[in-house]
N, C-alpha and C positions, 0 to 999 in steps of 0.2 A: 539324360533325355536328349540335350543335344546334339551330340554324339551317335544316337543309339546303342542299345544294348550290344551288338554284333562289335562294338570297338572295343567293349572293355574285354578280356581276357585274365586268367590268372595266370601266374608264372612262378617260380621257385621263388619262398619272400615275399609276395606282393601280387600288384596288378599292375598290368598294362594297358594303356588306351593308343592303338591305333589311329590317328586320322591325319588324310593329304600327306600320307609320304612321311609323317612324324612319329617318333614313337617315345611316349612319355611311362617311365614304371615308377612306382612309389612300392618303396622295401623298408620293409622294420629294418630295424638300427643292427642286428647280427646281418641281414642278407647285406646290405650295403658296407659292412668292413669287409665281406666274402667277396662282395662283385669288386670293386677297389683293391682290396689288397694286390701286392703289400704298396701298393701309392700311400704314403702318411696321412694319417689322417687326425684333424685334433678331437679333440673329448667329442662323443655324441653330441649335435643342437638339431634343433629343430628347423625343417625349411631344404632347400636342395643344398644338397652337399658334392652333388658330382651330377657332371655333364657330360655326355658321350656323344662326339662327332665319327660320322663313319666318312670315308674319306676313300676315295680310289688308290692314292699312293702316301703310305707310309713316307716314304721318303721325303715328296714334298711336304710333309708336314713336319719332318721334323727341319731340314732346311728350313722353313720358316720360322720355325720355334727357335731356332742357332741366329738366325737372322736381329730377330729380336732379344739377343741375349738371353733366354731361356732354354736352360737345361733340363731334360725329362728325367723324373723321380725312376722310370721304369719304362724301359724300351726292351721290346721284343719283337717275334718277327710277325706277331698279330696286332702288335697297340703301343701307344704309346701313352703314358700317362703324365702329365704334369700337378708337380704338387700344388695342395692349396695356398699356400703363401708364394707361390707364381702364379695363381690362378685368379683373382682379389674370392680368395676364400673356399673356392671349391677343386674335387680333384675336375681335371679336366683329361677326360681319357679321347682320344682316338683310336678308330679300330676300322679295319674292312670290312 
């Protein structure tokens, strides 16, 4: 109700809510090893398990990730993805 109805949406897996530029999905435990893969992931739990930043440049973002010592689980020429024990726990993807 906060929200309104016009934010939530479904999507493959799940639902998504729209609002200010943010877009939060909540996926059963198969859609979330599909969005993810192949980034590592440990046993199903419960609670967010990955965060997705969209970002204008790839580039700077992994620069920064090298910056800080951290290595991407999975780089490609749409995202990059950092695993959850570089992440405190979740996968941490970026994407454009």
């Amino acid at each position: 109700r906060l929200l309104g109805i016009a934010a939530l949406r479904p999507i493959a897996g799940g639902l998504e809510i729209e609002a200010g530029g943010v877009s939060l999905r909540f996926l059963a435990h198969e859609a979330v090893r599909r969005s993810l893969a192949p980034a590592p992931l440990a046993e199903p739990k419960i609670g967010v398990v990955g965060m997705g930043v969209r970002t204008r440049s790839l580039k700077a973002a992994a620069d920064a990730l090298a910056r800080g010592g951290v290595r991407p689980a999975v780089t490609s020429a749409d995202r990059i993805a950092v695993a959850p024990a570089d992440a405190m726990g979740v996968v941490l993807d970026f994407v454009l």
